[in-house]
C-alpha positions as a printed Julia matrix, in Angstrom:
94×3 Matrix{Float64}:
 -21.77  -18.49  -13.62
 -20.01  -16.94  -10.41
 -18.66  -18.65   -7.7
 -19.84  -18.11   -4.55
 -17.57  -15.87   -2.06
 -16.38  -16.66    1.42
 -14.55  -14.22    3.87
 -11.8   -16.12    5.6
 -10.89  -13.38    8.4
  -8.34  -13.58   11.38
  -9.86  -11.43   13.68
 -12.63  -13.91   14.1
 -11.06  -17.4    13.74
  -7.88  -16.25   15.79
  -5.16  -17.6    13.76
  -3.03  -17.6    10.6
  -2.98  -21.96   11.04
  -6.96  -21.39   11.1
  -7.45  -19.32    7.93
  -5.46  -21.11    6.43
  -7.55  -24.27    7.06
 -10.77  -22.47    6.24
  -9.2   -20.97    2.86
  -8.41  -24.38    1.85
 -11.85  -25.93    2.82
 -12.98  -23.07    0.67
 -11.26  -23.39   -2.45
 -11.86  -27.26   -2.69
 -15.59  -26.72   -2.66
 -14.83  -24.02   -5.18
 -15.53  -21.41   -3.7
 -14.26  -17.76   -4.31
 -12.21  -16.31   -1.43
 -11.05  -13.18    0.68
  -8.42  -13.25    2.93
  -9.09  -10.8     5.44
  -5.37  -10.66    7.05
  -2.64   -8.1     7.09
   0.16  -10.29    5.36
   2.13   -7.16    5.2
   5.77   -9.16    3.92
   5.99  -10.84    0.77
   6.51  -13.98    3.13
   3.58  -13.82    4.72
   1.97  -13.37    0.89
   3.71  -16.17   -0.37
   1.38  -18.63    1.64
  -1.24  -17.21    0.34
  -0.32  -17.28   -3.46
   0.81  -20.78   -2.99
  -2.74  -22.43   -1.54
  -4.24  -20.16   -4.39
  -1.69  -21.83   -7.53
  -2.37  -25.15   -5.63
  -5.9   -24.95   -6.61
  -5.52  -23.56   -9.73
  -6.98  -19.99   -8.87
  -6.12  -16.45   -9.12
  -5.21  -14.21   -6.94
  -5.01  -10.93   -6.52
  -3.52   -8.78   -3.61
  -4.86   -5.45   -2.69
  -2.51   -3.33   -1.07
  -3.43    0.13    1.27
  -0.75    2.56    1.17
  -1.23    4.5     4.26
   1.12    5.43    6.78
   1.91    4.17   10.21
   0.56    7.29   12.08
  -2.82    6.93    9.6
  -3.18    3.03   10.56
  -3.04    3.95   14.06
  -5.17    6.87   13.98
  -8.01    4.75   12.22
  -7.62    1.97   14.7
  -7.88    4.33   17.65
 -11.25    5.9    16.02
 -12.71    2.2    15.4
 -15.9     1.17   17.37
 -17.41   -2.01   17.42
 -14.3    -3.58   15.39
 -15.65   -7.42   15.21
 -11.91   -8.67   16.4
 -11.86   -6.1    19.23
  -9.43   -3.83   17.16
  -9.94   -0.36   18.76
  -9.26    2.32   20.71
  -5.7     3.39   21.55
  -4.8    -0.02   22.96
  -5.82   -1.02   19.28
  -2.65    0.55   17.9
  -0.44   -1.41   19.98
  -0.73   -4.42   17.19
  -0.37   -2.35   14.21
């Protein structure tokens, strides 16, 4: 039997503090998990690893090699990005 899966996403709950909270709400109901987030350091990973080991649950970390001018260039071609992610402005936060 699968476990269920849950997106846990920054764009829409606004914070790293609030993932985090919903990840770990997740995993004690047993849930399976994605973390939609750039954690683009092996800092910002190590959070992310550590919740998972806490529970006792794998993880895996997909990573997009693209380059800087590519992330920008899909940001600025978004539309109707659900955390407002778009458009030249967009590229600003990558």
């Amino acid at each position: 039997e699968t476990c269920p899966w849950r997106r846990v996403c920054q764009d829409l709950l606004g914070s790293k503090d609030a993932c985090l909270r919903a990840a770990n709400a997740c995993l004690q109901q047993g849930l399976s998990l994605i973390v939609d987030r750039t954690n683009y350091s092996l800092e910002q990973r190590a959070i992310w690893l550590d919740l998972a080991r806490a529970h006792g649950s794998v993880c895996h970390c997909l990573v997009f090699d693209v380059t800087l001018q590519e992330c920008c260039r899909r940001v600025a071609a978004r539309k109707d990005h659900e955390g407002n992610l778009q458009g030249g402005g967009g590229s600003m936060v990558v």
